[in-house]
MIVO-830862 format. One record per residue (C-alpha): y, x, z. Coordinates in steps of 0.001 Angstrom, whole numbers, padded with zeros to 6 digits. Layout:
N
yy xx zz
Y X Z
...
//
This chain:
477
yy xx zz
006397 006867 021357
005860 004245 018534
009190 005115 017060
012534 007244 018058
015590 005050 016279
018547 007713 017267
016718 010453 015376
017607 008807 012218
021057 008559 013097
023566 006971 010138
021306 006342 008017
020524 002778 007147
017621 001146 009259
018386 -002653 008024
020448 -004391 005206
021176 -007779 005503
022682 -011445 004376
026453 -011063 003453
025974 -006889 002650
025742 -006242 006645
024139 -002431 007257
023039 -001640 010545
022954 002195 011180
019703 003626 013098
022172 004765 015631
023844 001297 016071
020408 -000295 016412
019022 003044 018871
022325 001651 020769
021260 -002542 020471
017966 -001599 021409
018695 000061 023907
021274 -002827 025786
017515 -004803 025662
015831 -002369 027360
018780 -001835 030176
018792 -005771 030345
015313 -006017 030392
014946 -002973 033136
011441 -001907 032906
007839 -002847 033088
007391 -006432 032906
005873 -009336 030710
008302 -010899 028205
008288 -014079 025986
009636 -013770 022329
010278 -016998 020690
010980 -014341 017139
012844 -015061 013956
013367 -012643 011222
016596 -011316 012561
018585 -007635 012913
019138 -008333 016543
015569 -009684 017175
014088 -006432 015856
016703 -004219 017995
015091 -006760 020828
011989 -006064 020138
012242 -002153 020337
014148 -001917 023002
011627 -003862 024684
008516 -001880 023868
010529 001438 025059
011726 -000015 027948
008273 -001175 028873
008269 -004482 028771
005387 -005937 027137
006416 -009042 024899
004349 -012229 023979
005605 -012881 019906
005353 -016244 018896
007134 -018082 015990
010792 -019993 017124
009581 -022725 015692
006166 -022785 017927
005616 -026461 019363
007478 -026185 022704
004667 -028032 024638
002849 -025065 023448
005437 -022838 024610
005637 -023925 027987
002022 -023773 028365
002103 -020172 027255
004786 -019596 029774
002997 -021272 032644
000023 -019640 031897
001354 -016095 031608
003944 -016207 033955
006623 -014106 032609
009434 -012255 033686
011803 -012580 030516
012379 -014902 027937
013821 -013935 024576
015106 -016163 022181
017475 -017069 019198
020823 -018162 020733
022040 -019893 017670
020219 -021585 014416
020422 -019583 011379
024134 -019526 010349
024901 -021673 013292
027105 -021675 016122
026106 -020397 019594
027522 -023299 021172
025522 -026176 019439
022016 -024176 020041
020427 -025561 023154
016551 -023977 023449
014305 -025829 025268
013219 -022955 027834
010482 -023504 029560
011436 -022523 033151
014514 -024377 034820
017006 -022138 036292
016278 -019660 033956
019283 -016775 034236
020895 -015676 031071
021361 -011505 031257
022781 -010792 027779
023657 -012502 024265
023902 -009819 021935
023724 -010551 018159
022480 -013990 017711
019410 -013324 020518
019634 -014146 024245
017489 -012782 026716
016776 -014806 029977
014954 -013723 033161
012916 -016320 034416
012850 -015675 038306
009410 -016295 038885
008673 -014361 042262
004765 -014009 041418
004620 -012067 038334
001421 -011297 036245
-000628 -007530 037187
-000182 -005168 033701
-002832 -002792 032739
-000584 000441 032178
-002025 000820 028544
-000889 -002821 027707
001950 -002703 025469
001961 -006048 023514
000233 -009682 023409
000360 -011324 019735
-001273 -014766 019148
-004065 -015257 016314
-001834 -018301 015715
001437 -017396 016362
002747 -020911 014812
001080 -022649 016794
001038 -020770 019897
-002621 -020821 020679
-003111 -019084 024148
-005478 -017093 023413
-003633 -013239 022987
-005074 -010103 021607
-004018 -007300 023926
-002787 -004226 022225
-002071 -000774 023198
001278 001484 022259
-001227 003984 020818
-003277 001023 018915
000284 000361 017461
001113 004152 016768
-002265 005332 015147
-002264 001745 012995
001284 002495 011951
000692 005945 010871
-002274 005108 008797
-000610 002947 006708
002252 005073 006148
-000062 007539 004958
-002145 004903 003060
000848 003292 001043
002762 006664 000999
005834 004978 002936
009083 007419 002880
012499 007251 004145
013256 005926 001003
011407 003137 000976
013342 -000481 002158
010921 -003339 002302
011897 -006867 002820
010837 -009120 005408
008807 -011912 003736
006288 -012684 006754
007326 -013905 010504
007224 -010705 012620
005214 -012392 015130
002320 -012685 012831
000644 -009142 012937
001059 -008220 009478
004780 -008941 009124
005272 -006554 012417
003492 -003889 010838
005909 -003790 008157
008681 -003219 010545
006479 -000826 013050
005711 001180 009801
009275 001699 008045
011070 002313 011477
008944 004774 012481
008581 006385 008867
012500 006451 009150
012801 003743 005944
014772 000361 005367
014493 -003072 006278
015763 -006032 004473
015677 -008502 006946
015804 -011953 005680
014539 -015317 007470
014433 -017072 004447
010870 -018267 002623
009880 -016987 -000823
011146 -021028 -002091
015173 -020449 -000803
017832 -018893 -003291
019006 -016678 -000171
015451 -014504 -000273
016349 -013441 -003946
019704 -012482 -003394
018478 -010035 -000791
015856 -008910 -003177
017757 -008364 -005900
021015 -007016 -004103
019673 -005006 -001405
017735 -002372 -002750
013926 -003401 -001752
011910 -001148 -002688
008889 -002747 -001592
007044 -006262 -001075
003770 -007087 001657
002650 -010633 001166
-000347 -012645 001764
-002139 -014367 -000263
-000240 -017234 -000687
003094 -015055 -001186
001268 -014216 -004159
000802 -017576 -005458
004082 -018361 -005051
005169 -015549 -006913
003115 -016416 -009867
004671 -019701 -009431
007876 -018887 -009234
007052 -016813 -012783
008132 -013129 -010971
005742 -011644 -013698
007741 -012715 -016608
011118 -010656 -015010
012057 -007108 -014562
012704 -006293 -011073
014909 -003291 -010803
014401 -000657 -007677
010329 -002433 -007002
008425 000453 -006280
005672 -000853 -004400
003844 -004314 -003629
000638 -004539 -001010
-001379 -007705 -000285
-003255 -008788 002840
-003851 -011587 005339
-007143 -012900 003486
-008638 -012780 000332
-006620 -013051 -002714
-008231 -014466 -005470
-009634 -012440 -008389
-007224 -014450 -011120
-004162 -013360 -008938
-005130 -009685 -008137
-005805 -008769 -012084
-002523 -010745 -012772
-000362 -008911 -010436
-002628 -005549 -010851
-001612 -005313 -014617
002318 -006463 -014369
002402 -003597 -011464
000315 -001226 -014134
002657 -002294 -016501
006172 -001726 -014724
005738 001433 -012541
004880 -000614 -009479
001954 000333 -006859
-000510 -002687 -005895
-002213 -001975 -002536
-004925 -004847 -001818
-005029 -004306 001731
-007561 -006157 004856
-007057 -006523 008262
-006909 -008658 011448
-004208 -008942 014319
-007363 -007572 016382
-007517 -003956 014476
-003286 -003786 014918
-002876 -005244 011163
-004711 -003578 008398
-008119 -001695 008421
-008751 -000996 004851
-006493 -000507 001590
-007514 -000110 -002002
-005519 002583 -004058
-002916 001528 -005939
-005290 003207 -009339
-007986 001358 -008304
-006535 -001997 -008475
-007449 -003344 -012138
-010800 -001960 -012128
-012363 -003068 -008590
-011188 -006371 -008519
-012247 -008140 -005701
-012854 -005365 -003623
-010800 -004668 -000123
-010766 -000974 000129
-011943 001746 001928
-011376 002109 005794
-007556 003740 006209
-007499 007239 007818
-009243 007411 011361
-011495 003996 011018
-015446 003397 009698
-016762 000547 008984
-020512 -000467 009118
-022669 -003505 008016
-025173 -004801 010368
-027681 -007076 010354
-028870 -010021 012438
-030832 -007487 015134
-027483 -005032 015166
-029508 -002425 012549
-027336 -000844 010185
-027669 -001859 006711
-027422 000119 003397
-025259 -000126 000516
-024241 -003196 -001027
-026905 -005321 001823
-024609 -007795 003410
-024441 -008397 006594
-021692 -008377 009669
-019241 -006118 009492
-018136 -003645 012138
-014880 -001505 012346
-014438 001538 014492
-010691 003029 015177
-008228 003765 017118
-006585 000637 016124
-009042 -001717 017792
-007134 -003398 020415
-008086 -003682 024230
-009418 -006929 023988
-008333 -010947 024306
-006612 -013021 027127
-006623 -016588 028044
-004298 -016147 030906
-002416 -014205 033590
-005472 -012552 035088
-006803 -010666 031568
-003437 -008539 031277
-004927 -006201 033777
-008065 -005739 032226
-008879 -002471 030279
-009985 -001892 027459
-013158 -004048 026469
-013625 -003505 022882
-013747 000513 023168
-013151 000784 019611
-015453 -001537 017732
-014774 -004588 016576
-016902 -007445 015629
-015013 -008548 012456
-016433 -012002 012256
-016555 -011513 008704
-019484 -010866 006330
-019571 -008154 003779
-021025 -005221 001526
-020242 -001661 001384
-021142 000228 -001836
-022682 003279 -001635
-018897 004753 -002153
-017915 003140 000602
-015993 000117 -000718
-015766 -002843 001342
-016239 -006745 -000624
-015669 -009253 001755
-018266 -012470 001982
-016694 -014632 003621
-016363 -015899 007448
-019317 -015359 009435
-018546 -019128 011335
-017247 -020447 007992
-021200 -021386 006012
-022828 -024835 006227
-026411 -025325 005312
-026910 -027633 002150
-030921 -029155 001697
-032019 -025716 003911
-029869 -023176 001783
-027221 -021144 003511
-023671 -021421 001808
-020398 -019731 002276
-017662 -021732 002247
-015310 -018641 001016
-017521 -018301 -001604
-017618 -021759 -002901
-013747 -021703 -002585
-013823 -018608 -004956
-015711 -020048 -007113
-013544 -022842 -008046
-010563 -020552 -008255
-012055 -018168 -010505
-013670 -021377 -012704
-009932 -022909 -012508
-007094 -020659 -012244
-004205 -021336 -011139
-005932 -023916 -008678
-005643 -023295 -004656
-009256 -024591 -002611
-010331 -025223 000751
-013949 -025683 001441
-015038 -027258 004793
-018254 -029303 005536
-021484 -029842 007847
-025301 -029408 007330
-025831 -031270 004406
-022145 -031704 002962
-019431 -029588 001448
-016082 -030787 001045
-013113 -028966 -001249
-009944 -029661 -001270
-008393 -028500 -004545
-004577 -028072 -005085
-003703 -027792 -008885
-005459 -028314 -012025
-008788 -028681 -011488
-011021 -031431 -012210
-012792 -032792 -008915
-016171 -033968 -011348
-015786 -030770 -013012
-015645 -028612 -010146
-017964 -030455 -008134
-020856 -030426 -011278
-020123 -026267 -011425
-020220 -025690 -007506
-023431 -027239 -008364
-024614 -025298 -011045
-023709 -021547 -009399
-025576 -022900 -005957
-028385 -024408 -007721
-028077 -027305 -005531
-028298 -030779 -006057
-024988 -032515 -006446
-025218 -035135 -003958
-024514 -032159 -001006
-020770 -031473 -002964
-017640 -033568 -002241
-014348 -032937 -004432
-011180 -034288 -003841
-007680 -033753 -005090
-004598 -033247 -002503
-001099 -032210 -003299
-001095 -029554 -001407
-003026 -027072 001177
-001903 -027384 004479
-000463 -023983 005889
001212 -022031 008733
003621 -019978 008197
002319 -016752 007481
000312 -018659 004675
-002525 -018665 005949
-004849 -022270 005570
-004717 -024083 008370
-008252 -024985 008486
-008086 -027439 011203
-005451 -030418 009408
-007135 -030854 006608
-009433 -034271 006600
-012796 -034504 008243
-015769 -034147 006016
//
């Protein structure tokens, strides 16, 4: 079982807006009005928002069976109802009111006529759809999250209850998470790492501050600095916000405990934040992972986080990685190459419709990262970049991660994003860096002509909303 709410009983499982407390007992008892609604094994949509009564939806419909599909409410609904026609499923959950709003003036656009309301229980409504030809589960199945749950790209990663259980229990152990502990919700729990905050602290017995609100609305701070958080998870554009928003120049009374994932945070950033944590009594966890691996795969020790800079970590408890090379050979330390993960938190495999949620599990454990890395002979894993994400300049092989890095570290403060083709390398720079200047020093680390480098300035970097760069709206090369 991923995690057993009644056992918990009174004590607090979330703290929210306006000083509301929700008991583990009274969300046991939520939960469990999904999972009665719900009534059993069956394939549901989640259109999620940070919410007390979406999380209660949520586990009550992972323990009643149900397997749900998490995207983001605010998901394109062209891309919704493709989802849903493509999946087919049984139940649709959604918010039944905007934030603050009134039931009554919220009309989602469902993508199913006819589809039956079964219960409206706070602020989420769950709908069964009717559809007579439902998709075949594979018994393991327990949960289908999007690698761009913003977007609603229908392509799924199919995860197990025990991928989520072993995952979760790893990084309690990892970050030390007790029943003390109440983190906040700064990511969309539809994006991989935001659930894994949740999965972790309810099944470690801790606290969630649940909040909807960005890092950039007054109603996130109050919740920070009224409801006892003990701990922050952010990616890496949490962090620049943060720095920012100057968070380094306050005290923040109660923060026990910050982590980082969701890509590469930039070396400026991860001294900045590793020394005000040093300096305050705070543990910094620079974490990796991938929705693929059930969140996080490696973590760096909070002591270790001024003096490997750069570095992701070591594997958590129960995973290996491995660096191979172009003819699958293993490679020695600090030879880069492709990097490999073993676990139990390696999900079944993907989907691209109905047919794949019966399917077993393909990946057996190992998982092709896509990313490209070195291991040092201690075992610490620094990231290269994307193995897709390198263009070849006048015959030379160049990571665009790299190049990005590059600028940052050359101009802090500055947020890049390199794209190109054969021959040409385009970065976008956000901040205070000089396109000539950065475009003569890209230059001058690469020992490549100028002429293959293209600079420009834009006001900012286009994003979803788990901060990650969306790639794919910035302009052509």
């Amino acid at each position: 079982m991923l995690f057993d709410l009644a056992q918990c009983g009174s004590s607090t499982a979330i703290y929210a807006a306006g000083g509301r407390c929700v008991s583990y007992s009274e969300l046991a008892q939520e939960a469990g009005e999904f999972a009665k609604a719900a009534g059993g094994r069956g394939l549901a949509l989640m259109l999620c928002r940070n919410s007390p009564g979406m999380i209660a939806c949520y586990a009550g419909l992972i323990s009643s069976g149900a397997v749900p599909i998490m995207l983001g409410e605010h998901a394109p609904q062209d891309a919704v109802a493709g989802m849903a026609k493509r999946y087919r499923p049984q139940l649709i959950a959604c918010p039944s009111a905007p934030p603050g709003g009134d039931a009554a003036k919220s009309s989602p656009g469902l993508p199913f006529e006819g589809a039956e309301k079964i219960l409206d229980l706070d602020g989420v409504a769950l709908y069964r759809t009717g559809l007579a030809d439902p998709p075949a589960l594979h018994p393991d199945l327990a949960l289908l999250l999007s690698t761009s749950g913003s977007t609603g790209s229908p392509k799924l990663v199919r995860i197990s209850e025990s991928n989520l259980e072993a995952n979760a229990r790893s990084i309690i152990k990892a970050l030390g998470i007790t029943q003390g502990d109440r983190a906040i919700t700064a990511l969309p729990m539809n994006y991989s790492y935001g659930l894994s905050v949740i999965n972790t602290r309810l099944m470690a017995g801790a606290g969630l501050a649940v909040t909807d609100c960005s890092l950039m609305q007054k109603p996130f701070w109050d919740l920070f600095e009224h409801g006892g958080v003990t701990s922050f998870s952010g990616v890496p554009y949490s962090y620049a916000m943060l720095h920012r928003l100057g968070f380094e120049r306050s005290e923040h009374q109660g923060l026990l405990m910050m982590d980082q994932a969701g890509g590469r945070l930039g070396e400026a950033l991860q001294q900045e934040f590793s020394s005000y944590c040093g300096a305050h009594g705070i543990k910094f966890f620079v974490m990796y992972g991938q929705t693929e691996a059930t969140a996080r795969m490696a973590c760096l020790p909070h002591e270790l986080a001024s003096s490997r800079i750069g570095c992701a970590g070591r594997a958590i408890e129960g995973g290996r990685f491995s660096i191979r090379g172009d003819g699958g050979a293993i490679l020695g330390p600090m030879q880069e190459g492709a990097l490999f993960y073993e676990g139990p938190n390696v999900a079944m495999g993907y989907a691209m419709d109905a047919s794949d949620l019966a399917r077993g599990d393909d990946w057996r454990g190992v998982l092709d990262t896509g990313d490209r890395a070195v291991l040092d002979d201690e075992g610490f894993l620094y990231l290269r970049g994307r193995s897709s994400r390198f263009v070849k300049l006048f015959g030379n092989r160049v990571g665009l991660d790299e190049c990005a890095a590059m600028i940052e570290r050359r101009f802090p403060g500055t947020e890049v994003a390199c794209t190109g083709r054969d021959d040409l390398l385009l970065a976008y720079v956000a901040g205070d860096a000089d396109p000539k200047e950065a475009r003569a020093y890209l230059a001058a680390q690469t020992h490549i002509h100028q002429s293959a480098f293209k600079v420009e300035r834009i006001a900012s970097l286009p994003r979803s909303p788990s901060g990650k760069i969306l790639y794919s709206r910035l302009p052509s090369p």
